[in-house]
C-alpha positions as CSV (number, residue, x, y, z in Angstrom):
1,X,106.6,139.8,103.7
2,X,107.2,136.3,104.0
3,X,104.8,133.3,102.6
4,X,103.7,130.8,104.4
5,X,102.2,128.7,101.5
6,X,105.0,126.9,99.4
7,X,103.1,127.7,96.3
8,X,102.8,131.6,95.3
9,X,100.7,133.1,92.2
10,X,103.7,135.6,90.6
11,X,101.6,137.6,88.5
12,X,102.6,139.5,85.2
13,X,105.1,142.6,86.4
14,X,105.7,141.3,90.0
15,X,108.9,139.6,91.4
16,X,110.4,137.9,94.6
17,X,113.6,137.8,96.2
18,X,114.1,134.0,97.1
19,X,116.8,133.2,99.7
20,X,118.0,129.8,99.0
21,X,119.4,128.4,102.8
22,X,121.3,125.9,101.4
23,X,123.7,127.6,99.3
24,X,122.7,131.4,101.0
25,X,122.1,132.4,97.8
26,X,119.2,135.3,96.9
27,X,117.7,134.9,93.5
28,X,115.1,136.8,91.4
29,X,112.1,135.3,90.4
30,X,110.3,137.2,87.9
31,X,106.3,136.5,86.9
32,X,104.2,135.6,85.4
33,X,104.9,132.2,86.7
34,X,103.4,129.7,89.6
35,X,106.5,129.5,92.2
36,X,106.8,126.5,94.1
37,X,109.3,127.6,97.7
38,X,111.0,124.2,98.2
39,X,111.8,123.3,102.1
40,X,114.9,124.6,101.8
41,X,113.9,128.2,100.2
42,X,112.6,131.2,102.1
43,X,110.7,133.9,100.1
44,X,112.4,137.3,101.5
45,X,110.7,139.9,99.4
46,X,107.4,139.8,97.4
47,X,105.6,139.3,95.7
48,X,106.5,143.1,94.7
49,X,105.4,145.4,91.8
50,X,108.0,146.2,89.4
51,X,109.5,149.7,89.0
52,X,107.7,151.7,86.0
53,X,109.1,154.8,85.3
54,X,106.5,156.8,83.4
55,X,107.6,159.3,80.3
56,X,110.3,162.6,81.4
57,X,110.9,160.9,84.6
58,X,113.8,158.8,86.5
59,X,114.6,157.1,89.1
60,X,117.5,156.4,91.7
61,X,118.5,153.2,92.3
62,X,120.9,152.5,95.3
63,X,123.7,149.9,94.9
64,X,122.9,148.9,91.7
65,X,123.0,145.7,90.0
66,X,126.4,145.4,88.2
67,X,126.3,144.9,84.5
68,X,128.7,143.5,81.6
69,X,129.0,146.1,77.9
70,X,126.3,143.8,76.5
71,X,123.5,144.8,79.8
72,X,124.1,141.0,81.1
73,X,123.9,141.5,84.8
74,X,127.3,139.7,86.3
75,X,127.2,136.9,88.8
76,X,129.7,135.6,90.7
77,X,130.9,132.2,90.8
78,X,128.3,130.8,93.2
79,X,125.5,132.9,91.4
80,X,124.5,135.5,93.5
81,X,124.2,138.9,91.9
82,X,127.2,141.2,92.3
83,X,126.1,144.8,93.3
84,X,128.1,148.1,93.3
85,X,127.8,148.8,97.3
86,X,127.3,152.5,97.8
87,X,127.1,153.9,94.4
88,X,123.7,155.1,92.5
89,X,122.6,155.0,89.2
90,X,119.9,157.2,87.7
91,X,117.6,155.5,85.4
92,X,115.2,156.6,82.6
93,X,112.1,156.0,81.1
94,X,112.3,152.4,79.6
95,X,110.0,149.1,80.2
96,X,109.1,147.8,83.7
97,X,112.2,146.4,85.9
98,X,112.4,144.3,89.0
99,X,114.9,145.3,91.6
100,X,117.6,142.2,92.0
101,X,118.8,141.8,95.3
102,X,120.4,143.8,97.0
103,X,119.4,147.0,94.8
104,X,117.4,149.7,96.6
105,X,114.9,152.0,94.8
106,X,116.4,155.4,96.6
107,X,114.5,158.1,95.4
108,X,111.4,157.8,92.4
């Protein structure tokens, strides 16, 4: 859902997708923070609960995120996240997680 108000109340465990129009760039924003949309930015997704994945469960995530040895998700040169287009990766019980653009929670 899109905001119309440039300033959004991001509370703890919630996140947006940003689209930035100037450099078409979609970034995370992750709470708890006061976002301020600038005239140029366009608030795609959110604000949206984070993904909790209680105790002897998982989750499917479609095109993941794609990540370095060290967990560092990688960016390209213009900094939008780099995703693994039509792969899946199952995911266990560990701490809340936003989903970064472009990521699809498939199946819970």
């Amino acid at each position: 859902m899109a905001q119309t108000s440039p300033v959004i109340a991001v509370p703890p465990y919630f996140f947006l997708h940003v689209l930035d129009n100037n450099k078409n760039i979609t970034r995370l924003e992750v709470g708890p923070q006061t976002f301020v949309r600038q005239d140029h930015e366009k608030v795609i997704l959110g604000p949206e609960k984070m993904v909790t994945i209680p105790p002897r469960n998982y989750c499917v995530i479609a095109n993941p995120a794609i990540r370095q040895s060290d967990g560092k998700i990688v960016v390209d040169d213009y900094g939008q996240v780099k995703v693994a287009h039509g792969d899946q990766e199952i995911r266990f019980t560990q701490d809340p997680f936003p989903l970064y653009p472009g990521e699809k929670l498939a199946s819970k």
